[in-house]
ROSE-4610 file (N, C-alpha, C; in Angstrom, 1 decimal, always signed):
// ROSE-4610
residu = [X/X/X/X/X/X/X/X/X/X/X/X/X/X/X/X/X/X/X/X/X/X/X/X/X/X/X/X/X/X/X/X/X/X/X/X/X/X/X/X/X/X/X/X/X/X/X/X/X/X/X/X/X/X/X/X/X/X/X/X/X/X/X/X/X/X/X/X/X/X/X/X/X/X/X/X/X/X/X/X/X/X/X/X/X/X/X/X/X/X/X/X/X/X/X/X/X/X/X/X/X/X/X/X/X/X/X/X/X/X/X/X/X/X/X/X/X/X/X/X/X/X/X/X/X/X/X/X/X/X/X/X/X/X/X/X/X/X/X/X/X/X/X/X/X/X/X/X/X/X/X/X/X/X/X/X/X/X/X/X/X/X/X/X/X/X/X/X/X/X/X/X/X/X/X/X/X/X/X/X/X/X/X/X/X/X/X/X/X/X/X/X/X/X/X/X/X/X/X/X/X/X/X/X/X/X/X/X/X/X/X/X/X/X/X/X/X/X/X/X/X/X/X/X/X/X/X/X/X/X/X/X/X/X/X/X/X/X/X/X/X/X/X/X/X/X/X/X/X/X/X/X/X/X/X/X/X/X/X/X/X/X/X/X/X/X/X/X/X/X/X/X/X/X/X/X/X/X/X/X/X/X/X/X/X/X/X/X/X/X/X/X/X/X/X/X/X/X/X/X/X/X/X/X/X/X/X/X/X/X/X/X/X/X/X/X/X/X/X/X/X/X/X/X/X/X/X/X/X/X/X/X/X/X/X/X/X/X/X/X/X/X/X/X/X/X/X/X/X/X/X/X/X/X/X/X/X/X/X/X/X/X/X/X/X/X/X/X/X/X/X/X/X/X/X/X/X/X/X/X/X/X/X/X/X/X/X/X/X/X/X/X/X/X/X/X/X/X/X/X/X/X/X/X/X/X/X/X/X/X/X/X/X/X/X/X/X/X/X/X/X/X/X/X/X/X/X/X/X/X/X/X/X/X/X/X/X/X/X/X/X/X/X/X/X/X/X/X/X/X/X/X/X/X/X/X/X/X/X/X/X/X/X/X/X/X/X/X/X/X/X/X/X/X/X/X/X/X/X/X/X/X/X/X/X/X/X/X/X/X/X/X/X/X/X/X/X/X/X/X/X/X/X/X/X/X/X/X/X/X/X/X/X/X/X/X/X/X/X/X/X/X/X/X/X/X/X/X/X/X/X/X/X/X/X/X/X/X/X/X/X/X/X/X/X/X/X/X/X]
num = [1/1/1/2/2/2/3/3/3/4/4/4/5/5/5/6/6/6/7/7/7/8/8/8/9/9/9/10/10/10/11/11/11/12/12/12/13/13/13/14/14/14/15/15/15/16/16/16/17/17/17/18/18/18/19/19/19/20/20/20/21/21/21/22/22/22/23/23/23/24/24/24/25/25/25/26/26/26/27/27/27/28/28/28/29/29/29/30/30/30/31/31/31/32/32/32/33/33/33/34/34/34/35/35/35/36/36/36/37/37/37/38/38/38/39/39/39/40/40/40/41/41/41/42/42/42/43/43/43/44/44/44/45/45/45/46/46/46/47/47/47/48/48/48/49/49/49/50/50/50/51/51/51/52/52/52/53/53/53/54/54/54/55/55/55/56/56/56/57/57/57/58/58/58/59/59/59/60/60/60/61/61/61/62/62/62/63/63/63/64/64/64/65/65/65/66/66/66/67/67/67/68/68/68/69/69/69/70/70/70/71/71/71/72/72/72/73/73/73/74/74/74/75/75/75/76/76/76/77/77/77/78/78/78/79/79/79/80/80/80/81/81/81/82/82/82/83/83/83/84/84/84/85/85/85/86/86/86/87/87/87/88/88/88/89/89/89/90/90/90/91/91/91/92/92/92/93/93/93/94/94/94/95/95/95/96/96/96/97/97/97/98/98/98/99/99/99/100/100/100/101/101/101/102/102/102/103/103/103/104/104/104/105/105/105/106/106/106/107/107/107/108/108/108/109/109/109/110/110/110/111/111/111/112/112/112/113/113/113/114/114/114/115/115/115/116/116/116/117/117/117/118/118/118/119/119/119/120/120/120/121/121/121/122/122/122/123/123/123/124/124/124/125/125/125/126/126/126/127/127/127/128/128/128/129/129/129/130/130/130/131/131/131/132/132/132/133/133/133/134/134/134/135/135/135/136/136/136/137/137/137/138/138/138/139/139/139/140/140/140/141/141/141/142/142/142/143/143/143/144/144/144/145/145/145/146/146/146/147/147/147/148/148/148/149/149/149/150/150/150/151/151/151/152/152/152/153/153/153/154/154/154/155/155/155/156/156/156/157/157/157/158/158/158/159/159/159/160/160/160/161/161/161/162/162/162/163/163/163/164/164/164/165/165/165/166/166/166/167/167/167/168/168/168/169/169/169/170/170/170/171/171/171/172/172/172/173/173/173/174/174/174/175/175/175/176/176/176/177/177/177/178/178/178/179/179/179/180/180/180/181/181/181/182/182/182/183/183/183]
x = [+0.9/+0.0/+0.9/+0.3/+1.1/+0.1/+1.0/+0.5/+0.9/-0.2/+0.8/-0.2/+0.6/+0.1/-0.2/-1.5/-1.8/-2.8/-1.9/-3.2/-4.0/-3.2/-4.4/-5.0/-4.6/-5.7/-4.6/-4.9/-3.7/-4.7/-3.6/-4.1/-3.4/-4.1/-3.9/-3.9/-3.0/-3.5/-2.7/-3.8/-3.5/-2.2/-2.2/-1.5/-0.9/+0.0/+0.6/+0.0/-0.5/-1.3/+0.2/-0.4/+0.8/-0.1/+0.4/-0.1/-1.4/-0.9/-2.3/-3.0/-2.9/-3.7/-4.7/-4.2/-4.8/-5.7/-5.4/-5.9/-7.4/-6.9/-7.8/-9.1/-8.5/-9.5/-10.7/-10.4/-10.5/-11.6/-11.0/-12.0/-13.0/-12.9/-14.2/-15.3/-14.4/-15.3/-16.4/-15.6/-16.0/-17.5/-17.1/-17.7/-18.5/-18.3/-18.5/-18.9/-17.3/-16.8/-17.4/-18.1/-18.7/-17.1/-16.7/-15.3/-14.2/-14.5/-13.2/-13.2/-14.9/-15.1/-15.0/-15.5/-15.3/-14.0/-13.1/-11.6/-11.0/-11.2/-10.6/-11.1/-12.7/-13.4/-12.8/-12.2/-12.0/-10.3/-9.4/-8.3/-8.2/-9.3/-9.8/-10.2/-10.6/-11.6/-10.4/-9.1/-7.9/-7.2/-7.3/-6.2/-7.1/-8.5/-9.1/-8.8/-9.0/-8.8/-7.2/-6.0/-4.5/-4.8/-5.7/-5.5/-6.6/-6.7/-8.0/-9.5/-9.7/-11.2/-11.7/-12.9/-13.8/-14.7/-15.8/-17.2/-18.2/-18.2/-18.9/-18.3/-17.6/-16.7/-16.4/-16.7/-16.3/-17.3/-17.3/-18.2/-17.9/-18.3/-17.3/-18.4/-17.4/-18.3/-17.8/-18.0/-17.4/-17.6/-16.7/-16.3/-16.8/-18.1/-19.0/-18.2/-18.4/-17.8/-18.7/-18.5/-19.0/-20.2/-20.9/-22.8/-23.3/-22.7/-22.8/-22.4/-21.5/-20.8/-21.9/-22.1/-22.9/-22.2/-21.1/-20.0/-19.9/-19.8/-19.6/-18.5/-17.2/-16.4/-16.4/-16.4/-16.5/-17.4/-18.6/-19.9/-19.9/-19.9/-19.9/-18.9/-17.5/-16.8/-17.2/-18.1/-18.6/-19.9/-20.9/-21.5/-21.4/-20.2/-19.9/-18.9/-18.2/-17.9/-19.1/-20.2/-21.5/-22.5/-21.9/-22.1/-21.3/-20.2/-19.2/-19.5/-20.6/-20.8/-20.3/-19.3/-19.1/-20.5/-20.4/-21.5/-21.6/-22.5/-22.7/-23.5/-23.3/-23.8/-25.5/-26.4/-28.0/-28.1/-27.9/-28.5/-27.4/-28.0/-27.2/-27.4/-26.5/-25.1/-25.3/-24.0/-23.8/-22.9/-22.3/-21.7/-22.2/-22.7/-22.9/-21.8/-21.4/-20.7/-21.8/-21.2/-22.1/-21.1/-22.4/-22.0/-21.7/-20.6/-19.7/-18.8/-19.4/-17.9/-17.3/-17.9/-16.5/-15.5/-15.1/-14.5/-13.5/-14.5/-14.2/-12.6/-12.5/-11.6/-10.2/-10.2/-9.0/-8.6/-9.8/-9.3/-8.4/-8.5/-7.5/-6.5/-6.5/-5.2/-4.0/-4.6/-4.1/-3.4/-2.2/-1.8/-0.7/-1.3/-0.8/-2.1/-2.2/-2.8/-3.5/-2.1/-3.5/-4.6/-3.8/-4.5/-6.0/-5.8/-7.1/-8.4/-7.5/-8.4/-9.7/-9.9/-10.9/-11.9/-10.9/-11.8/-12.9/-11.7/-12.6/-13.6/-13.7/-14.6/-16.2/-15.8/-17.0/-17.6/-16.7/-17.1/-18.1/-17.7/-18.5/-19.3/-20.4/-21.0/-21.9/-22.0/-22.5/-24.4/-24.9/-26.0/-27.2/-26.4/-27.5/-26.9/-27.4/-26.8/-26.8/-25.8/-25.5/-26.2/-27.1/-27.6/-27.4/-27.5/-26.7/-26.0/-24.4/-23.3/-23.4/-25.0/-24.2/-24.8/-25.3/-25.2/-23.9/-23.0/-21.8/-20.9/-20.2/-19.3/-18.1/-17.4/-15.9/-15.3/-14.8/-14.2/-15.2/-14.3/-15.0/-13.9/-14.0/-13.1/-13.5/-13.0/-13.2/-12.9/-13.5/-13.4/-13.2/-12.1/-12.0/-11.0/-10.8/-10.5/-9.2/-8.5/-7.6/-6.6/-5.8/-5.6/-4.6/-4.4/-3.4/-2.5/-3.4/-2.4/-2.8/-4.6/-5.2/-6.0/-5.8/-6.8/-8.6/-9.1/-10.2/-10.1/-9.3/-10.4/-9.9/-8.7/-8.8/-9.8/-10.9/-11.7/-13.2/-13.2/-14.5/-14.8/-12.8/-13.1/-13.5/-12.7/-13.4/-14.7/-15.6/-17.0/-17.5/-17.2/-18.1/-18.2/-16.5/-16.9/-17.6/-17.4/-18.5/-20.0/-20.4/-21.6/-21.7/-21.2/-21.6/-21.1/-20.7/-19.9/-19.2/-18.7/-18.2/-16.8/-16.3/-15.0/-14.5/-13.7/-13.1/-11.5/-11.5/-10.2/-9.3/-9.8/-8.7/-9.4/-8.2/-9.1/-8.5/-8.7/-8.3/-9.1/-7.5/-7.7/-7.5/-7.6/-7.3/-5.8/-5.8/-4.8/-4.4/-2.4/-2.1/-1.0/-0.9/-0.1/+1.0/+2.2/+3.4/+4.2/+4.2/+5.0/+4.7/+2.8/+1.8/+1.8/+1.6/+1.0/+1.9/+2.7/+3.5/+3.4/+3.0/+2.8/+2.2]
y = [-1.2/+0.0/+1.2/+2.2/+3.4/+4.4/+5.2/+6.4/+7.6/+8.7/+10.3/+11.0/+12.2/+13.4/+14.4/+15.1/+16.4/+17.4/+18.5/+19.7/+19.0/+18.2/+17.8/+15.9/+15.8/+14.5/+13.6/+12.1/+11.1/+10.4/+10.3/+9.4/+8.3/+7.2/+5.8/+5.0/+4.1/+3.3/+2.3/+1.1/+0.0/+0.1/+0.2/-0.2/+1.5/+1.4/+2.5/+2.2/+3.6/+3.7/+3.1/+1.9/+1.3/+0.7/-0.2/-0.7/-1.5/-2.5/-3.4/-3.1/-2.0/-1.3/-0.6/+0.5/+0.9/+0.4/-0.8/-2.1/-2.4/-3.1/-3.3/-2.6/-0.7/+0.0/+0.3/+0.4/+0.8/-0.3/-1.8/-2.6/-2.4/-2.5/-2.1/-1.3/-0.1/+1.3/+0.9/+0.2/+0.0/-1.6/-2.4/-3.5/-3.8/-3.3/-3.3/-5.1/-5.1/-6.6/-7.2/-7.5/-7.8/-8.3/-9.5/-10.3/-9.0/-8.6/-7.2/-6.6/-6.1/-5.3/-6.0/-7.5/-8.3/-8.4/-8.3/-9.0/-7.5/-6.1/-5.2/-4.4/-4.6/-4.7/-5.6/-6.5/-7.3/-7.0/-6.6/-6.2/-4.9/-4.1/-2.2/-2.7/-3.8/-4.1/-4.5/-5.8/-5.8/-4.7/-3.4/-2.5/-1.9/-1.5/-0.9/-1.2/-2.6/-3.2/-3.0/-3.3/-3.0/-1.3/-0.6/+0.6/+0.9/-0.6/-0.5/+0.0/+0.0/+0.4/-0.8/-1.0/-1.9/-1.2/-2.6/-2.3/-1.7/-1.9/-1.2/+0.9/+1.0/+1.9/+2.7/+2.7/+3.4/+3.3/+4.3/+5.0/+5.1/+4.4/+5.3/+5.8/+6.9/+8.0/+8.3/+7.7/+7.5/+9.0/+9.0/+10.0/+9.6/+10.2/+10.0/+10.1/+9.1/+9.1/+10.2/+10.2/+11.6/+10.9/+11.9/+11.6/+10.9/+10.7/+9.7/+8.5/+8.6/+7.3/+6.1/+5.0/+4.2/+3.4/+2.9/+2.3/+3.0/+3.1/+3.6/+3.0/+2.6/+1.8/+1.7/+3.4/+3.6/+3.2/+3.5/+3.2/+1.8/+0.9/-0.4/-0.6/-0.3/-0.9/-0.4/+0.6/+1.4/+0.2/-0.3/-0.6/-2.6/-3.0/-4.4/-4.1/-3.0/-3.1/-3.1/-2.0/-2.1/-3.6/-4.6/-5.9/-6.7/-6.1/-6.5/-5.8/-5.5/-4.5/-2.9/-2.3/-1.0/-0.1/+1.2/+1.7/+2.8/+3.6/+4.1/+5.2/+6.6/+7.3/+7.0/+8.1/+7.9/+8.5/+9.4/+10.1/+9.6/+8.9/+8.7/+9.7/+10.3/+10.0/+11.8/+11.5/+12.6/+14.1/+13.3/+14.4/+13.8/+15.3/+15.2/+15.3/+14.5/+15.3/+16.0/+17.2/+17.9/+17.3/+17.8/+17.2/+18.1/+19.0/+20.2/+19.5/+19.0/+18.2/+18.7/+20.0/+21.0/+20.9/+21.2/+21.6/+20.5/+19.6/+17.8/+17.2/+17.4/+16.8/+17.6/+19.3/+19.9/+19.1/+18.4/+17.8/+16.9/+15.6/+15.1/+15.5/+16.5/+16.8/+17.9/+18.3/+19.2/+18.4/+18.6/+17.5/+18.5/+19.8/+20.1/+21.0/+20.8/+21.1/+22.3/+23.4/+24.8/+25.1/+24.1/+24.2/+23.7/+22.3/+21.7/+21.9/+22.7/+23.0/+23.5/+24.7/+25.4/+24.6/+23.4/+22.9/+21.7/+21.3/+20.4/+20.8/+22.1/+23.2/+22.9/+22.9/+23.9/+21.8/+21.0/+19.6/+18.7/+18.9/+18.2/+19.6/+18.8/+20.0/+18.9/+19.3/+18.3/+18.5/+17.6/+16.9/+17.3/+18.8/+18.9/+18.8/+19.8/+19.6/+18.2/+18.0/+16.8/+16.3/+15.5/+15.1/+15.2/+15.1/+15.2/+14.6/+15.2/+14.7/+13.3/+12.9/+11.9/+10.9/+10.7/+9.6/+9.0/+9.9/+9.3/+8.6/+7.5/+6.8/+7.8/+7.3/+7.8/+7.8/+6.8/+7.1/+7.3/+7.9/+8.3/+8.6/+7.1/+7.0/+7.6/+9.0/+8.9/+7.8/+7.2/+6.7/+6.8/+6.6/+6.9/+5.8/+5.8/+4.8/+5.5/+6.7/+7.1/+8.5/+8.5/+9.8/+9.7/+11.5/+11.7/+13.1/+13.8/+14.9/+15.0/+14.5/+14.7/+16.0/+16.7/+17.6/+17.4/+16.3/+16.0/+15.6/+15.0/+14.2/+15.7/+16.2/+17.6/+18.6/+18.4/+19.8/+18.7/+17.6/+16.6/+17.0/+16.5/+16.6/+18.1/+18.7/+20.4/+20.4/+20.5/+20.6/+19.7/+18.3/+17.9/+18.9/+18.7/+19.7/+20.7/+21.9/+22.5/+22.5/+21.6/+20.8/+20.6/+20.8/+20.2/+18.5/+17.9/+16.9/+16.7/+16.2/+16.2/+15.8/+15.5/+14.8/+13.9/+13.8/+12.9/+12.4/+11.4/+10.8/+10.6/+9.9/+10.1/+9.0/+9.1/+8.5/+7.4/+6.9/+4.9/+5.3/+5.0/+4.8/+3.5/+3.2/+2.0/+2.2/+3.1/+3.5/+4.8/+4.9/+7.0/+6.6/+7.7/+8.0/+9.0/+7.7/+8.2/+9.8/+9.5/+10.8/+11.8/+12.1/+13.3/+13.7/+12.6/+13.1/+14.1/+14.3/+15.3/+16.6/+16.9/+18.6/+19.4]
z = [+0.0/+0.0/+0.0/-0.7/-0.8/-0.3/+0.1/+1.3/+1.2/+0.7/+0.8/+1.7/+1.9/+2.3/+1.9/+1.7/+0.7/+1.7/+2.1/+2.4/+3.4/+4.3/+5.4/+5.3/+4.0/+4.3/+4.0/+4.5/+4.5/+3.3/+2.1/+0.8/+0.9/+0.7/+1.1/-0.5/-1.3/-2.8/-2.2/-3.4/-3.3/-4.2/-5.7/-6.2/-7.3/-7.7/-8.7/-10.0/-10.6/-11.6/-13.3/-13.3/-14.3/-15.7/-16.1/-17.9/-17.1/-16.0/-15.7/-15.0/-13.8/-13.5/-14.3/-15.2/-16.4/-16.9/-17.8/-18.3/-17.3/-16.1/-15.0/-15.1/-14.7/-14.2/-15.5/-16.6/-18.1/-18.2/-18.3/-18.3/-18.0/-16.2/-15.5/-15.8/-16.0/-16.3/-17.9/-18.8/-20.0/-20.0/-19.2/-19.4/-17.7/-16.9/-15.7/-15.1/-14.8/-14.4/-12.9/-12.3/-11.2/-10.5/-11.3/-10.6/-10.3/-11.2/-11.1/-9.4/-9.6/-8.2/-6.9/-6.8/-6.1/-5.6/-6.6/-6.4/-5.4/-6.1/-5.7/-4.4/-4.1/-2.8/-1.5/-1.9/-1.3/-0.9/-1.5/-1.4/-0.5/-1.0/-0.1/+1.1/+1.4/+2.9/+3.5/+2.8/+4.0/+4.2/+3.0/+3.4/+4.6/+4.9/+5.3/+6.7/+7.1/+8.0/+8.7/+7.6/+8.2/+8.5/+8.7/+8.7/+10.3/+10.7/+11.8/+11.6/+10.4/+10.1/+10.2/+10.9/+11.1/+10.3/+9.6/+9.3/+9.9/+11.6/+11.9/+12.9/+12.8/+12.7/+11.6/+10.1/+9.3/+7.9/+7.4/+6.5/+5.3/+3.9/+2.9/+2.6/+1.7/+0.7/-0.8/-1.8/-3.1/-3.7/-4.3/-5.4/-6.8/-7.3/-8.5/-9.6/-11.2/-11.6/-12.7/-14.4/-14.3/-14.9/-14.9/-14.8/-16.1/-17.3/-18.4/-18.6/-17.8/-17.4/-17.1/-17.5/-17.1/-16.0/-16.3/-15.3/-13.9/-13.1/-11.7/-10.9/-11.3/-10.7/-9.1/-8.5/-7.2/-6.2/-7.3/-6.4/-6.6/-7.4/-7.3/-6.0/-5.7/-5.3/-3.5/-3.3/-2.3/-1.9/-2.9/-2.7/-2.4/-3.1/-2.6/-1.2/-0.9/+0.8/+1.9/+1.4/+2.0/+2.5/+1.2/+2.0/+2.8/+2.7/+3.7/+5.4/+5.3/+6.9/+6.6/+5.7/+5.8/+5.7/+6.0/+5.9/+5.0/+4.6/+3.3/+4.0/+3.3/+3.7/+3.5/+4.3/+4.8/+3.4/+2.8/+1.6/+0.7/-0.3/-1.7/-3.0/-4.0/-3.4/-2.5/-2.1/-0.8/-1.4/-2.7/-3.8/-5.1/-5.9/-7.0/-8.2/-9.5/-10.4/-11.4/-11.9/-12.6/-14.2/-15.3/-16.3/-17.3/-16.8/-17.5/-18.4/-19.6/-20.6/-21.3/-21.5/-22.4/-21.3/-20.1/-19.4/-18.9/-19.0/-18.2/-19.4/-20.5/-20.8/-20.6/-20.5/-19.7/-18.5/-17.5/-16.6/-16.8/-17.7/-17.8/-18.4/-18.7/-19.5/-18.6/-17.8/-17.0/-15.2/-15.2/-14.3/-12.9/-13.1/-11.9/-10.9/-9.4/-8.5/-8.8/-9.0/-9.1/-10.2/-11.8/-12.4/-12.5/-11.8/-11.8/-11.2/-9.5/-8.6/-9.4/-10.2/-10.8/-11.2/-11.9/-13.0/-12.1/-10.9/-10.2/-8.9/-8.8/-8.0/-8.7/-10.1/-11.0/-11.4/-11.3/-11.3/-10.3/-8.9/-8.0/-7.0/-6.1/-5.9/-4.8/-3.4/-2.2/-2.7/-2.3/-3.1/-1.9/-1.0/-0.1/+1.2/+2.4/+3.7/+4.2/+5.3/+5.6/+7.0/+7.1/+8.1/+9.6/+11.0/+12.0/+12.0/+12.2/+12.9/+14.1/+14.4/+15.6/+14.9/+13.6/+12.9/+12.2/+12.0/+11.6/+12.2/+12.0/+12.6/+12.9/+13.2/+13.9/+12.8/+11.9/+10.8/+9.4/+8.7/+7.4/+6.0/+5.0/+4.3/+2.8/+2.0/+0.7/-0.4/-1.5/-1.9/-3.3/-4.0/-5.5/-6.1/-7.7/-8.4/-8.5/-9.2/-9.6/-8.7/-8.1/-7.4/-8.4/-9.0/-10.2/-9.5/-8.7/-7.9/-6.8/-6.6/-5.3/-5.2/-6.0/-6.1/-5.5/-6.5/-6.3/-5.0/-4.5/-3.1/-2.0/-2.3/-1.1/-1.3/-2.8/-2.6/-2.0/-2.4/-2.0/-0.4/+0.1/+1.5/+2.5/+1.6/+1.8/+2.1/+0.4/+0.3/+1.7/+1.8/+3.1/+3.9/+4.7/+5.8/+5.5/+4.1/+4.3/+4.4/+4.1/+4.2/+5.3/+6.6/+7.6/+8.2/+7.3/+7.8/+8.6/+9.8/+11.4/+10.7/+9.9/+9.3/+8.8/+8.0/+7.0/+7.6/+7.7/+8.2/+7.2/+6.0/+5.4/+3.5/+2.6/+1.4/+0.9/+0.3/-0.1/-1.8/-2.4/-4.0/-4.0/-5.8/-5.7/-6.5/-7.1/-7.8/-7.8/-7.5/-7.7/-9.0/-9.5/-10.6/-10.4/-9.9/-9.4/-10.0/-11.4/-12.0/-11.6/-11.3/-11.4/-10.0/-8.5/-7.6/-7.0/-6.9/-6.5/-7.1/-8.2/-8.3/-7.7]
């Protein structure tokens, strides 16, 4: 497992964004592999666990993929830990992506922090105040497929708290893209 630090939040990946990773995630997204999510759910739940998250102690909250997308890699993989006992937030989903696509393909193209911040401000957007604080567990893990600088999950975890969310502990990819996270 690989582990960084960005602006506050501790980012946690399984694996480095490489040819079979790629391959892997690409699939999924394109054919939506049940075995795939199974296999990679199941890998997130022991890292989850080496990290002392219990099922009943921790909360994910996925990071939406964008709104045309039929594939949902995150939410699939959000929603097969949910039968593992993790818990899901009360209001689905808890962030919205908005479906800005002129804008959306600068995002992948654009691979340093200040530039993307803007683009990924005007992309996700919380789906509505956040319920009382004493329904949430103690921990509360973001959940996403690709961290490339980390941008997205430091403004996701922003919006919560500003939403009223009691806190975010910390995010679990399944994949970071070594060359990029650092800018």
């Amino acid at each position: 497992m690989y582990e960084q630090h960005l602006n506050g939040l501790q980012i946690y990946s399984l694996f480095k964004y490489d040819d079979w990773v790629r391959r892997l995630i690409l699939t999924n997204k394109r054919n939506g592999s049940d075995l795939m999510v199974h296999w990679c759910a199941e890998r997130l739940e022991n890292a989850l666990r080496a990290l002392g998250c219990t099922p009943e102690s921790t909360q994910i909250v996925w990071i939406p993929s964008h709104p045309r997308s039929e594939i949902h890699i995150t939410e699939a993989l959000a929603l097969q830990l949910a039968t593992r006992g993790y818990r899901l937030p009360l209001r689905i989903p808890l962030i919205e992506a908005s479906g800005i696509l002129k804008k959306w393909p600068k995002l992948h193209q654009t691979t340093h922090r200040a530039q993307r911040a803007p683009l990924v401000a005007q992309r996700y957007r919380s789906s509505g105040p956040i319920s009382s604080p004493s329904v949430h567990p103690p921990t509360t893990v973001l959940l996403d497929d690709v961290c490339t600088t980390g941008t997205t999950l430091i403004h996701i975890k922003d919006l919560l708290l500003r939403s009223g969310f009691p806190a975010v502990t910390f995010a679990m990819t399944l994949a970071f893209t070594p060359d990029r996270h650092s800018k």
